[in-house]
C-alpha distance (Angstrom), angle and dihedral (degrees) to the residues before:
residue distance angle dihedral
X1 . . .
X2 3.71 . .
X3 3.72 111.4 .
X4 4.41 110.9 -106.6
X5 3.95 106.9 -110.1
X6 4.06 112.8 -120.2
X7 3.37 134.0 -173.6
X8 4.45 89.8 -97.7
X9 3.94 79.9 67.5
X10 3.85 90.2 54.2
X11 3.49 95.5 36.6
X12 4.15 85.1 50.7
X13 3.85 87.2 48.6
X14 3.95 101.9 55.1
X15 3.81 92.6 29.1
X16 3.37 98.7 -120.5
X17 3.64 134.4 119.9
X18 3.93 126.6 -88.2
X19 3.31 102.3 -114.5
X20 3.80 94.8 55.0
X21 3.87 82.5 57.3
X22 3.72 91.9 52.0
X23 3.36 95.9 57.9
X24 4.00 97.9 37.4
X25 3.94 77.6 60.4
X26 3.66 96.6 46.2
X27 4.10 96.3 51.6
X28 4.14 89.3 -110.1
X29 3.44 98.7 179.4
X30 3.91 96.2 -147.8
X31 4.07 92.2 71.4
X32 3.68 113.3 81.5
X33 3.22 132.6 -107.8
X34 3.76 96.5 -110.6
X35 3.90 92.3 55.8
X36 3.61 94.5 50.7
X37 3.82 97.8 49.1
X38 4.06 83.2 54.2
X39 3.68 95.9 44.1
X40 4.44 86.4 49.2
X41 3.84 87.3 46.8
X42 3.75 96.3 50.8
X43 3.79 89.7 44.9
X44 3.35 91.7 56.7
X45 3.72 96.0 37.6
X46 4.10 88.8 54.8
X47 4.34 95.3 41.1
X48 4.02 86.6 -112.8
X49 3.74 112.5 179.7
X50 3.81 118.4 -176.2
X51 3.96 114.4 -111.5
X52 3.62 98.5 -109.1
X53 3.52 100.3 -161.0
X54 3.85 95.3 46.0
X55 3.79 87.8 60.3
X56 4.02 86.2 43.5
X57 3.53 87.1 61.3
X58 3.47 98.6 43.7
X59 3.74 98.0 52.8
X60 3.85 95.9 27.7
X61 4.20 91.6 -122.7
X62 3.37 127.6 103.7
X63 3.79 99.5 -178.7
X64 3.86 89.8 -138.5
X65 4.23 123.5 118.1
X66 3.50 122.4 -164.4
X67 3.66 122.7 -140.7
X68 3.45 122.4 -164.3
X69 3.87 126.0 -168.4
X70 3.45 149.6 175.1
X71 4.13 87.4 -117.8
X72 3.26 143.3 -40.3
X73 3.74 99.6 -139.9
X74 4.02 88.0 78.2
X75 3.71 107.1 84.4
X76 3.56 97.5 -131.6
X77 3.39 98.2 56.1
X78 4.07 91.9 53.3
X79 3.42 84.6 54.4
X80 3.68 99.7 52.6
X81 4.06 82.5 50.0
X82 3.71 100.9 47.3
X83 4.59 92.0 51.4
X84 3.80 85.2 47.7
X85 3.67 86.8 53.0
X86 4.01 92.8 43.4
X87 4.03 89.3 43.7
X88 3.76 92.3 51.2
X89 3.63 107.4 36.8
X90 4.00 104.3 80.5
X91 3.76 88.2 56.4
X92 4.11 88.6 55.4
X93 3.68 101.9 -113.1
X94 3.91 115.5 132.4
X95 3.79 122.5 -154.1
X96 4.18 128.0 -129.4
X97 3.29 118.4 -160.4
X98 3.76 129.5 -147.4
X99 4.30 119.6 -172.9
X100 4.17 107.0 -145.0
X101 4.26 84.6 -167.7
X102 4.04 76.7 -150.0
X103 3.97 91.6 -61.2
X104 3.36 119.8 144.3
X105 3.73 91.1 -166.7
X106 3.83 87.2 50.9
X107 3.64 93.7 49.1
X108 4.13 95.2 54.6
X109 3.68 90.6 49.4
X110 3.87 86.2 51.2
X111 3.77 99.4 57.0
X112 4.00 87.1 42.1
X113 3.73 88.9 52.3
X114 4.00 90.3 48.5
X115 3.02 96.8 43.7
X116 4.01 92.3 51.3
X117 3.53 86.8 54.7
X118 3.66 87.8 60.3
X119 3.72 90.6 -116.1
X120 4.40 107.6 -165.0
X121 3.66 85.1 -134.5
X122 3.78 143.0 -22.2
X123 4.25 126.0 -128.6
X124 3.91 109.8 -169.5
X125 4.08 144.7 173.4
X126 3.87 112.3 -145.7
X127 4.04 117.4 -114.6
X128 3.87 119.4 -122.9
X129 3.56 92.1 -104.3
X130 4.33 97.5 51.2
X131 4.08 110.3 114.4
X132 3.85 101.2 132.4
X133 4.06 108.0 61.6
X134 3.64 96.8 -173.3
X135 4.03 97.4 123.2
X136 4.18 91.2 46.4
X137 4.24 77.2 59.0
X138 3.74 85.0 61.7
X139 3.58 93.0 59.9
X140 3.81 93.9 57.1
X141 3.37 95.5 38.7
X142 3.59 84.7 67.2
X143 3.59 88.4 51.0
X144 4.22 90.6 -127.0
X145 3.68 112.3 144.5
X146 4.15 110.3 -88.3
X147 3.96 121.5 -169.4
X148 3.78 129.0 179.6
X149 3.42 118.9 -153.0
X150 3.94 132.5 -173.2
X151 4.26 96.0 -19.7
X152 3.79 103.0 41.4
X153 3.80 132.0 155.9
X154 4.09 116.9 -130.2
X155 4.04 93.4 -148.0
X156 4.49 78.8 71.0
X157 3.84 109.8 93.1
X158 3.67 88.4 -148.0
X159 3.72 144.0 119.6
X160 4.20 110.1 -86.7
X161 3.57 126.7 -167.6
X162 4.33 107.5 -169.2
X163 3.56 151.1 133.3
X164 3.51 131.3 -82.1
X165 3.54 88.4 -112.2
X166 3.63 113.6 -177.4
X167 3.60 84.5 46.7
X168 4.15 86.2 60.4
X169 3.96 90.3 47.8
X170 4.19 85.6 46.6
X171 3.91 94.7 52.5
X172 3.91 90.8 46.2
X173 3.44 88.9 55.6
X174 4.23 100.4 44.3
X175 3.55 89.7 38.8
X176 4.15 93.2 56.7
X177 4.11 81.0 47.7
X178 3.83 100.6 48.9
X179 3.58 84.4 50.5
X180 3.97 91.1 53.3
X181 3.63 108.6 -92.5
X182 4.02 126.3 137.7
X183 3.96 106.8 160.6
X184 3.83 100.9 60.1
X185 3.33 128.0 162.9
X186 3.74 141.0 -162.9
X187 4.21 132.3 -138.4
X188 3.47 113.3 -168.8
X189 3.84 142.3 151.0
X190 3.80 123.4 -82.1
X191 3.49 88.9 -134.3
X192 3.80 116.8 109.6
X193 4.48 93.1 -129.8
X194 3.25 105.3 153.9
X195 3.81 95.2 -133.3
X196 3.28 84.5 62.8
X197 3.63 106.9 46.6
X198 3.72 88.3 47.1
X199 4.21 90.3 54.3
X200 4.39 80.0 51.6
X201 3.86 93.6 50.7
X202 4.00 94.7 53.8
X203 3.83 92.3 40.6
X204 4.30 77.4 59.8
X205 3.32 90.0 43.6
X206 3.75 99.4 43.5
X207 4.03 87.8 55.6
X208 3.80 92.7 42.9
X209 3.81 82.5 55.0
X210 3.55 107.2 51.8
X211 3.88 90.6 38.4
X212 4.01 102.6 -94.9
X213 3.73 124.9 137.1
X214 3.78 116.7 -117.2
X215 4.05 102.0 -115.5
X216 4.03 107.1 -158.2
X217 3.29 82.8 -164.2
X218 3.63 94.5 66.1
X219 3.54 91.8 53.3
X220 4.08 113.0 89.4
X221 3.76 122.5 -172.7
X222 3.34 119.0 -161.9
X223 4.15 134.8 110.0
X224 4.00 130.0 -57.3
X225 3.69 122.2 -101.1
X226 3.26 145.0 85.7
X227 4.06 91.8 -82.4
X228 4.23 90.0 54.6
X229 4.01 87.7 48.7
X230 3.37 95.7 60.3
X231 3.92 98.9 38.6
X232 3.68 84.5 42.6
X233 3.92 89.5 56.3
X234 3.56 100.1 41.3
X235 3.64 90.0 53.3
X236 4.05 91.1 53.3
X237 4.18 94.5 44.4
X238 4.05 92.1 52.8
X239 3.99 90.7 51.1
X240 3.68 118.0 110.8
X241 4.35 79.2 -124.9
X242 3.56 105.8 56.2
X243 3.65 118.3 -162.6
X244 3.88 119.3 -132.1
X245 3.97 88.7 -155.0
X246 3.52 141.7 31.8
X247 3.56 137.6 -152.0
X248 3.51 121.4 -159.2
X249 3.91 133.9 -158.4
X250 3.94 92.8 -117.7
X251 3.92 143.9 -32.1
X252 4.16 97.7 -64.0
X253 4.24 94.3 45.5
X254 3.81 79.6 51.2
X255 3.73 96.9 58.7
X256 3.65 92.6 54.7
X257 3.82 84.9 54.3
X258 3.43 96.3 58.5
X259 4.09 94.7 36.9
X260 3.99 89.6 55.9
X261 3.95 92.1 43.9
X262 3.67 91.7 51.7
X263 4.04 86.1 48.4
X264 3.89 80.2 54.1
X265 3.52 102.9 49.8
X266 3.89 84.7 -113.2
X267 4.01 98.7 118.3
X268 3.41 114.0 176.3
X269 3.45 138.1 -80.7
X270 3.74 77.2 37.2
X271 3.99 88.9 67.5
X272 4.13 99.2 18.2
X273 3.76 123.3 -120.3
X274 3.63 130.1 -158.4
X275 3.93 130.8 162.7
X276 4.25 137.6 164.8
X277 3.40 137.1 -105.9
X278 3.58 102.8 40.5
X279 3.49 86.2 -118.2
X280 3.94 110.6 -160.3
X281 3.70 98.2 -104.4
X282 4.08 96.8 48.7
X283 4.24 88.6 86.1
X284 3.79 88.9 48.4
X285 3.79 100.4 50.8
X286 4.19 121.1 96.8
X287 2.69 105.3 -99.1
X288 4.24 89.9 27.3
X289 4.06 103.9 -131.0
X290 3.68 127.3 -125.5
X291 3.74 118.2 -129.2
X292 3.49 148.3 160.2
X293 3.64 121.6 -89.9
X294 4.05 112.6 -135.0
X295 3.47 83.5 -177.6
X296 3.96 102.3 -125.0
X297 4.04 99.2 -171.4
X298 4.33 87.5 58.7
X299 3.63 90.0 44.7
X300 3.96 92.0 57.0
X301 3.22 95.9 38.5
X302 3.72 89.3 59.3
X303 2.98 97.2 36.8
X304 4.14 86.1 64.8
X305 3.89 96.8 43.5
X306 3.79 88.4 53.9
X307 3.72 97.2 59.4
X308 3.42 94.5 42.2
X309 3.62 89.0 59.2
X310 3.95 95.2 39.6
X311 4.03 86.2 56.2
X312 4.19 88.1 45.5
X313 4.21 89.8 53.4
X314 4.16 119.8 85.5
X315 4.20 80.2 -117.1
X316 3.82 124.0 30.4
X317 3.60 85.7 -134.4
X318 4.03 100.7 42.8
X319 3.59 93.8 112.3
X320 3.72 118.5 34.0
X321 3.73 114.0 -151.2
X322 3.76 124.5 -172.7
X323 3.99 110.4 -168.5
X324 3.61 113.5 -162.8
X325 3.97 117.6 -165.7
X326 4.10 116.0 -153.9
X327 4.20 110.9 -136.3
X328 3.68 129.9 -130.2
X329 3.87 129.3 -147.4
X330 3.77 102.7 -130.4
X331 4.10 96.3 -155.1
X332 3.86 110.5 -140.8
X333 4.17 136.3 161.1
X334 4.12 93.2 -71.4
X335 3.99 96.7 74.9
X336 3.83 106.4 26.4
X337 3.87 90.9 114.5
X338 4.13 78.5 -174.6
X339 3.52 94.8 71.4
X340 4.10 91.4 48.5
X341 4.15 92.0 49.8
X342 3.84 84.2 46.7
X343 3.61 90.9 51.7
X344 3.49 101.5 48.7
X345 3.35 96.5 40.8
């Protein structure tokens, strides 16, 4: 294996002595000009790239974040990712990513690995399966800078960015009655995530509201994907109670929805659909599916102005900021109850 060029070998080259090189390399503004275009040229000459984690050590930074999320695969998610990226990159920090797949297990062993990499700082969404919190407390205990972002967990004294959630589970609920609804249902994960429980309690409250019963009934636990949607809806459309509507956790649970209603003969708008996310796919769909946007590209963006502050204070956690994002519905084909009267008219 060919032996890694250093700065000895340059300092061997030009005959002069290492620390001259060191500081040619490190912009030292006592060397002249003439030695440090030499000691660039040589570099270059010889392939020398700087030791990265020497100089980490040496100035305690690293200039790396670590990311961790539930998945990448989900559009929202990559979004998030990619305006951290864009919000961090003109002040030279680079981002690794790490993918929990909603494993807890998977999700300790990527905050240890991040933070073995000597990580400056690490921004994260909870899996499914988190309840203890015990290796985010490592993080602060280190005093790096730690930011939750769409999943969180109060009992962190951290910086959050989310979205007003039970307001997101309210305006799924009063948009599917505005557009004529009254039997709506909700599938949602059996996991206790507080994003998720929130979205629950103003689906309740939505109904309370408007002068619906609650139906427990209507309400199906289970997991989110494409697989629970349709196991979720199937389960609703053989109950003595059918629902006209259906809520579902996010943008994949949805899909199964509407793939098991069209099995049934129960297309939507004629049974309504609704997810979250906005998910890139949910405008392409037949029938295209309404959702709620959580606005991803304002949550990473956020997300990137925070740490750059928390890294700017005397203490990463001087000033505790809580950001809270307000949801849209983005109205598409799978509720406009219009289009199904029209239809079957």
């Amino acid at each position: 294996m060919k032996k890694k060029t250093t700065i000895y070998d340059i300092a061997k080259a030009l005959n002069i002595t290492v620390s001259t090189v060191s500081r040619a390399l490190s912009g030292f503004p006592a060397i002249s000009d003439t030695t440090r275009k030499a000691v660039v040229e040589m570099a270059k000459k010889l392939n020398y790239s700087p030791n990265k984690l020497a100089s980490a050590l040496k100035s305690g930074k690293t200039h790396i974040i670590g990311v961790i999320v539930p998945s990448v695969q989900a559009h929202f998610f990559a979004s998030i990712i990619h305006c951290i990226e864009d919000g961090l990159k003109d002040s030279g920090y680079r981002v690794i990513i790490y993918q929990s797949n909603e494993s807890v297990e998977n999700e300790i062993n990527g905050v240890r690995t991040l933070l073995e990499a000597q990580v400056d700082g690490i921004m994260a969404s909870m899996s499914l399966e988190t309840k203890n919190i015990s290796h985010f407390s490592e993080i602060i205990k280190q005093n790096k800078p730690l930011i939750l972002f769409d999943r969180v967990n109060t009992d962190l004294k951290v910086p959050t960015i989310t979205l007003d959630d039970f307001k997101a589970g309210y305006i799924a609920t009063k948009h599917l009655i505005d557009q004529g609804y009254q039997k709506i249902a909700f599938v949602t994960t059996v996991h206790q995530i507080k994003i998720f429980n929130d979205r629950l309690e103003g689906y309740k409250a939505a109904l309370t509201d408007h002068g619906f019963p609650v139906v427990e009934d209507h309400i199906i636990f289970g997991g989110l994907s494409i697989k629970d949607g349709r196991f979720g809806a199937g389960k609703l459309m053989r109950s003595s109670n059918k629902p006209d509507a259906i809520i579902a956790g996010d943008d994949f649970t949805a899909l199964g929805v509407i793939k098991k209603l069209k099995e049934i003969d129960e297309t939507p708008p004629k049974i309504g659909v609704i997810g979250f996310a906005n998910e890139a796919f949910s405008a392409y769909i037949t029938p295209n599916l309404s959702t709620i946007d959580q606005h991803a590209s304002q949550m990473g963006q956020e997300c990137a102005k925070m740490f750059l502050k928390m890294i700017n204070q005397e203490s990463p956690y001087a000033n505790m900021e809580h950001i809270v994002l307000d949801p849209g519905v983005v109205e598409r084909d799978s509720t406009n109850k219009k289009v199904a009267i029209k239809t079957e008219a």
